[in-house]
Structure formats: C-alpha cells, structure tokens
C-alpha angles and dihedrals in degrees: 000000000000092000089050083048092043088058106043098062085050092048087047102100092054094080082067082080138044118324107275103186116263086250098169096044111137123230098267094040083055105044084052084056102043076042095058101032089055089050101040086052111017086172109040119111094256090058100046091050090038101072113043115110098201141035134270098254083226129130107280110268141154105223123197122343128321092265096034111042151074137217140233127198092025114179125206125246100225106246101239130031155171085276117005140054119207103222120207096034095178096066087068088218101132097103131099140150105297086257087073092042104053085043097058099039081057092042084052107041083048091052099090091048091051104031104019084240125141082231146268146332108218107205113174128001114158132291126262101276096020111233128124117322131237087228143038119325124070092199128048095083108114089054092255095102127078131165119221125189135232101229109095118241115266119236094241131053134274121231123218095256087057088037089064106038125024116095128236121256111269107231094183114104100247086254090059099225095110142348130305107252084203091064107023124078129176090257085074090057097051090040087058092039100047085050084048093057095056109109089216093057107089096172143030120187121196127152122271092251090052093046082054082061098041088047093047097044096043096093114213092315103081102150094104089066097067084084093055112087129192118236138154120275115008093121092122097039144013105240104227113210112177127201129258116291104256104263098016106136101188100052119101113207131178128251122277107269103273089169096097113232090317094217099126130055096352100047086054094058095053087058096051096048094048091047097050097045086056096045102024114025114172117263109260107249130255113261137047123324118250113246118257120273114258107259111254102285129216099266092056089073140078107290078231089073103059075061093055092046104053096039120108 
C-alpha cells in the first residue's frame, strides 16, 4: 500500500491533463468512485452502462467510435487462461466483440515465444454492454480497446485479493523524460512491435517516456511506430485498439496513421509537456472553481444503444 500510495502522489499532477484511466485503483478506491459518480449523475450514460452485469444477447456489433459508442453481443475473456490473468476482476471489464477477443487469446498464447514471459496481464477491456465507464478511461466503449500491462505474468497464479489490488510495474525514469532501465527490458519492445505489426490493430498508446525508448531502440526500421501513439498516462500498461471489423457498418474507426513515426519534434514536445505538468503545474486560479462538465448523457450516443441497454 505504501508503494500505491507512493505513486500516486507522483502520478497526482497528472490529473492537471486529460483523463488517463485510474488504472491502478484497488478494489475499495474504486467501489467510493463508482459510489460517488452513480449518485452525482444517477442518469448519465456511464452510469446506465455501468452498471449492467451482463451483455445485450444481441449480434455482436461495435456501435458508434471508440469514445462515443456502445456494443452488443460482447463476449468475456476467461479470466484465466494457458497463457494470460485478468487483473481487477471486480471492475467486470474483460469483455469485447469477439474480434477482440480471438486477437488477445492468440497474443497471448504467442507471448512466451516473443518476451520469455510466462504471458500477460489483461487490465481493461471494455464493460458488458461498452459504453462510458464510471471510472477512468473515455474510450474503450465499442469492445475494440484493451489495456495490457507491462509487468510480465508470474508463473504461478494470482489469487483475487492480488488480482484487486497490486500495482503494475512503472516503466517511466522518475524524471519522466524516458524508461526506467531497471524496469524495462527488450522484450517489451518486441512484445509492442510484434502488436504493432498486426494489421487489426489501428492504435498503440504508450507514454511519451516509453515511445523515447521504442524509437531508440527501433533500429532503422521505424515504420512500425506510426501506430504508437504518445499519451498521458500508459506507464503501467499499452493501451490495444483494434480497427473496425470488415463490413461492420456501425462501427466508426480512425483514420490510418498518416504522422509518420512520430519520434522527432513531436515526440519532444510530449515529453516536455508531460515533464513540466509533473514538476511545474500551473498555480490554480484565484476564484471560485467552475463546476464540473455533465458526463456524456444518453442522447449523445449512437439511437442503437438505448437498444443495447435495455436488451436481455
């Protein structure tokens, strides 16, 4: 507990800038959230979704974007397997379209071969019927996004209680700027290639610090890396998005990466962002403080989702 508390206060700047998931809540930090959010908007989207237990027995579909959706027909990822753990089982996230599904039981089956590892850690995926979350993420709601850490599978088991509650492994340097050798190995750069050079993945997140090392250790092939994408948080796990099922009309994907490998200028600027709103976040200012934006409502999704969320 003193190490999550440890983080955290590290991590506590960051809420300065864009929501990055509270991927390393425990079990009781994120039941008061959940708590809090139900009760401060009883009617918004996240806490509709939110709280359904079960999927819509619907044709799989993706509905709508990835921040803007929901999904019908979602299967489960079993929680354990040959190969792979779900952590934070309690948070019921580990469903997705079957797409999602299929992809990560063969990532993970493929791990040992590529990292040495006795395989992954599955974080977030999305919830039973997709939609926005109670907590953390504003993706992840069409059943295309899942979040993997970056701390290798143990041999052994985990049991619920570890499940819940241990943190992931922080890859970023404690100055933020690039990864922490003590943490970081190559197998975490061909894990995040060989991800890269599936043509169903569309996206990658890492943090800035963790895209200095891909790019550095890329070699003179850097192509891969126009996928991987810098964003805040994402220093305990890589965020998977995977494109649009072929034919699926209501699903809503992104554009192909047209950015190039995005390890010069831009990348630079990441870093310097991130660095000065750790270690010089701007003062609050004076006044009162504006009162919070509404959650996303019902009506801001796709019409096909008030069907989702009212299917047995």
């Amino acid at each position: 507990m003193r190490t999550i508390a440890r983080i955290a206060g590290l991590l506590a700047p960051l809420a300065l800038l864009p929501a990055t998931g509270l991927a390393q809540s425990t079990a009781d930090q994120e039941a008061k959230t959940r708590a809090a959010n139900i009760a401060a908007w009883p009617d918004a989207a996240r806490s509709l979704f939110g709280q359904k237990t079960e999927p819509a027995s619907m044709q799989a579909r993706a509905i709508g974007s990835y921040a803007r959706g929901c999904l019908a027909g979602a299967e489960a990822l079993p929680v354990d397997g040959p190969s792979w753990q779900v952590m934070r089982l309690n948070r019921n996230r580990n469903w997705g379209h079957p797409a999602l599904i299929d992809y990560l039981e063969k990532l993970a089956r493929d791990v040992p071969r590529i990292t040495g590892w006795a395989g992954l850690l599955v974080g977030d995926m999305s919830q039973p019927r997709g939609g926005p979350m109670l907590t953390g993420h504003a993706s992840h709601q069409i059943g295309l996004d899942a979040d993997v850490w970056l701390t290798p599978m143990p041999r052994g088991r985990l049991d619920r209680e570890q499940r819940e509650n241990m943190s992931a492994v922080n890859m970023a340097r404690s100055d933020w700027r690039d990864i922490d050798p003590r943490n970081w190995t190559p197998a975490h750069t061909r894990l995040i290639r060989t991800v890269a050079a599936e043509p169903k993945v569309e996206r990658i997140f890492v943090n800035p610090a963790l895209k200095v090392a891909l790019c550095r250790e890329a070699g003179a092939d850097k192509s891969w890396l126009e996928k991987v994408r810098p964003i805040w948080g994402h220093n305990y796990h890589f965020h998977i998005r995977l494109a649009c099922p072929a034919g699926m009309a209501s699903c809503q994907g992104q554009e192909p990466p047209n950015f190039g490998d995005g390890c010069g200028a831009e990348l630079s600027g990441w870093i310097e962002r991130q660095h000065n709103a750790i270690f010089n976040p701007p003062k609050p200012k004076p006044g009162p403080k504006p009162k919070p934006k509404p959650p996303m409502s019902l009506d801001a999704l796709p019409p096909e989702c008030r069907q989702v969320l009212v299917s047995r």
